[in-house]
C-alpha positions as CSV (number, residue, x, y, z in Angstrom):
1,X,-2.4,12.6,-21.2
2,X,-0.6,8.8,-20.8
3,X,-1.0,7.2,-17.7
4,X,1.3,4.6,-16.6
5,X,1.3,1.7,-14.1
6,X,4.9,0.3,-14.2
7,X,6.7,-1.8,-11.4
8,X,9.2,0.4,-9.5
9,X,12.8,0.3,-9.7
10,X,15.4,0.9,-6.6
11,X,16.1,4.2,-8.2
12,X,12.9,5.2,-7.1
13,X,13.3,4.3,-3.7
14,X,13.2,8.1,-3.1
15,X,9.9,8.5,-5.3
16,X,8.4,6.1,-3.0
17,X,9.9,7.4,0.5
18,X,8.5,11.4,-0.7
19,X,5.1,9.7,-1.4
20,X,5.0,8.1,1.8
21,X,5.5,11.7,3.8
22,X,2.7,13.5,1.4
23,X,0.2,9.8,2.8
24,X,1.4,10.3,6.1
25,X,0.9,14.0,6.0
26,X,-2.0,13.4,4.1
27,X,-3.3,11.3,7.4
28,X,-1.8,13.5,9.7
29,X,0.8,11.1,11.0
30,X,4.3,12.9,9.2
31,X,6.0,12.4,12.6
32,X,5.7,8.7,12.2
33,X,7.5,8.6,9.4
34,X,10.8,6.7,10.3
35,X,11.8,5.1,6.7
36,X,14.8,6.7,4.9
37,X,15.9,6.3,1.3
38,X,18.2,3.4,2.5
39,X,15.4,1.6,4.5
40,X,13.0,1.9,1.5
41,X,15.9,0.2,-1.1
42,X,16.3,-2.6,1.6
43,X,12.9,-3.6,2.4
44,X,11.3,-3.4,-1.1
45,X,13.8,-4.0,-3.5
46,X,16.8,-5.9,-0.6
47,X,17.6,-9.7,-1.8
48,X,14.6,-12.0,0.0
49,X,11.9,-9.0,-0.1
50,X,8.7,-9.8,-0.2
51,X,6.9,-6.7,-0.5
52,X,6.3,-5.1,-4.2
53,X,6.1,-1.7,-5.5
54,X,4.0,0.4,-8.1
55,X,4.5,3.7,-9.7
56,X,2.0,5.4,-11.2
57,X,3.0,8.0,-14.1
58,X,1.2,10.7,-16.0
59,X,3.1,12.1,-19.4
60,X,6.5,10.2,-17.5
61,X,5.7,12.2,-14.3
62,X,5.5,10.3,-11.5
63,X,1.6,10.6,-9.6
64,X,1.2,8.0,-7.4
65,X,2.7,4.5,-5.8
66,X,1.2,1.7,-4.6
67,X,2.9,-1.2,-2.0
68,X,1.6,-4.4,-1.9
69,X,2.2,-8.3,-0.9
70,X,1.1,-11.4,-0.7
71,X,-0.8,-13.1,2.3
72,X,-2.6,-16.6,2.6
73,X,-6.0,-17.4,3.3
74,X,-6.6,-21.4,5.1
75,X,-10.0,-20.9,4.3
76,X,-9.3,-20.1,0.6
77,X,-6.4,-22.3,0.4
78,X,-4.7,-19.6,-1.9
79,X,-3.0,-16.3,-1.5
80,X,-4.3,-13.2,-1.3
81,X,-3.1,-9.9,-2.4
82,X,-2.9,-7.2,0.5
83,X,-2.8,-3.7,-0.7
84,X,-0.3,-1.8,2.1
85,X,-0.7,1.2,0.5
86,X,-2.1,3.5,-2.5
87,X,-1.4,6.8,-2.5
88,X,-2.3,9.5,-5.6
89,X,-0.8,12.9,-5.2
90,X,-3.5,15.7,-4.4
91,X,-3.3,17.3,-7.7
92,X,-4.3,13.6,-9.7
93,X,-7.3,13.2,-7.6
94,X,-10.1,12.8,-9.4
95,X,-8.7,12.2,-12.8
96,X,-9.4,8.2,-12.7
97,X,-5.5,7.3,-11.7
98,X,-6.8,5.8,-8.5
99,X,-9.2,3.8,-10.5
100,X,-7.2,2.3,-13.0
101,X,-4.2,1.5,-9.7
102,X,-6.6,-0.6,-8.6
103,X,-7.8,-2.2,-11.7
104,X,-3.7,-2.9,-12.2
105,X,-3.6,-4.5,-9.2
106,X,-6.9,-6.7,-9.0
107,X,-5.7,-7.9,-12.0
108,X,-2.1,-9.3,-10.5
109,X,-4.5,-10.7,-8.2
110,X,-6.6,-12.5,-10.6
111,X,-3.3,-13.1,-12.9
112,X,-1.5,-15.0,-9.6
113,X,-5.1,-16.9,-8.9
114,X,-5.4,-15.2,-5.1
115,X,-8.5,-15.2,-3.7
116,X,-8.9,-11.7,-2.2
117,X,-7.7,-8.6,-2.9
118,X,-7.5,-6.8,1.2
119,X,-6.8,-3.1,2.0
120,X,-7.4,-1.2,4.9
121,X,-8.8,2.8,5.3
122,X,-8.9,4.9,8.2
123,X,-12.1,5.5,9.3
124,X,-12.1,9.3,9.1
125,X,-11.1,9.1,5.3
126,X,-14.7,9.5,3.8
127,X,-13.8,10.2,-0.1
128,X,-11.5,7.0,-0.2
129,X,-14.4,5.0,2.0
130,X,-16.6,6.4,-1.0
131,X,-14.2,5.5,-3.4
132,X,-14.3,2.1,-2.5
133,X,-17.6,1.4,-2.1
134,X,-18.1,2.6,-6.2
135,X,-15.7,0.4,-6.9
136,X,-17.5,-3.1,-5.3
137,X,-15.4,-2.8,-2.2
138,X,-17.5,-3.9,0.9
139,X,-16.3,-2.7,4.5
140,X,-14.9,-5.6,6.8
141,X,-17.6,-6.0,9.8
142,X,-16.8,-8.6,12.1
143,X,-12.5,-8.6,12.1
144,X,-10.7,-6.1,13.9
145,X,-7.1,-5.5,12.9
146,X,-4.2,-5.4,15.8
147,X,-1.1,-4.7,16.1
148,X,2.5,-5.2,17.8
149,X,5.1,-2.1,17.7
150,X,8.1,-0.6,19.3
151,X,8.6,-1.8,22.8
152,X,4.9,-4.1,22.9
153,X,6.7,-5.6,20.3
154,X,9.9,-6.3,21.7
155,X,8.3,-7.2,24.9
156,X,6.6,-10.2,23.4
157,X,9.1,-11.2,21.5
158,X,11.6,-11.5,24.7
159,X,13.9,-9.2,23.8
160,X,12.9,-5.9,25.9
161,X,11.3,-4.7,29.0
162,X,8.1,-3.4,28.9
């Protein structure tokens, strides 16, 4: 059985969006979900994007995605790659897809000389914390990630009341 890692196309702009749900189901968040088809074409594939976009086949099936871009590092003084999100489909689990994603995209990482290659994990997801940790991954320690959304968001940024 072929597996392939190819760079999506805006045709699969749906692909990607149906992938998204079964992840967000996946982490019990489905009702977070806000992206349409239209949203997905803009922001990945729009004129200026900066975000880039995997899909993983099996026998010209599609299995998987992965969304990625590129941060910087003042320490480094380089880029770094930032893995947004991988995602195999339930029934590919196990069969070394997941593996050979990220061996595609460490070596993007190495190909456009960045000096880190960053994803996050929820904490409750023990077979991808696993995963990652057979892989040479080691868990962040000392950073905390945070975030701004919705009206926090618009708050800070002047143009809402909190």
């Amino acid at each position: 059985m072929s597996l392939v890692i190819r760079k999506a196309q805006v045709e699969d702009a749906s692909v990607i969006l149906n992938f998204v749900k079964e992840l967000a189901r996946y982490e019990k968040a489905e009702h977070e979900v806000v992206a349409t088809v239209p949203m997905v074409e803009e922001s990945i594939f729009g004129e200026g994007s900066t975000v880039h976009a995997l899909i993983c086949e099996r026998d010209g099936k599609p299995v998987g995605f992965a969304v990625y871009f590129f941060n910087y590092s003042t320490w480094l003084g380089k880029n770094g790659l930032y893995l947004e999100d991988l995602f195999i489909t339930e029934s590919e689990r196990g069969t070394g897809a997941g593996k050979q994603f990220l061996k595609h995209l460490a070596k993007i990482a190495v190909d456009k000389n960045c000096g880190r290659f960053e994803w996050s994990v929820l904490d409750w997801n023990e077979p991808a914390i696993q995963f990652y940790k057979s892989i040479g991954a080691v868990e962040k320690t000392e950073w905390l990630g945070y975030q701004l959304t919705g009206d926090a968001l618009l708050h800070l940024a002047g143009m809402g009341d909190k």
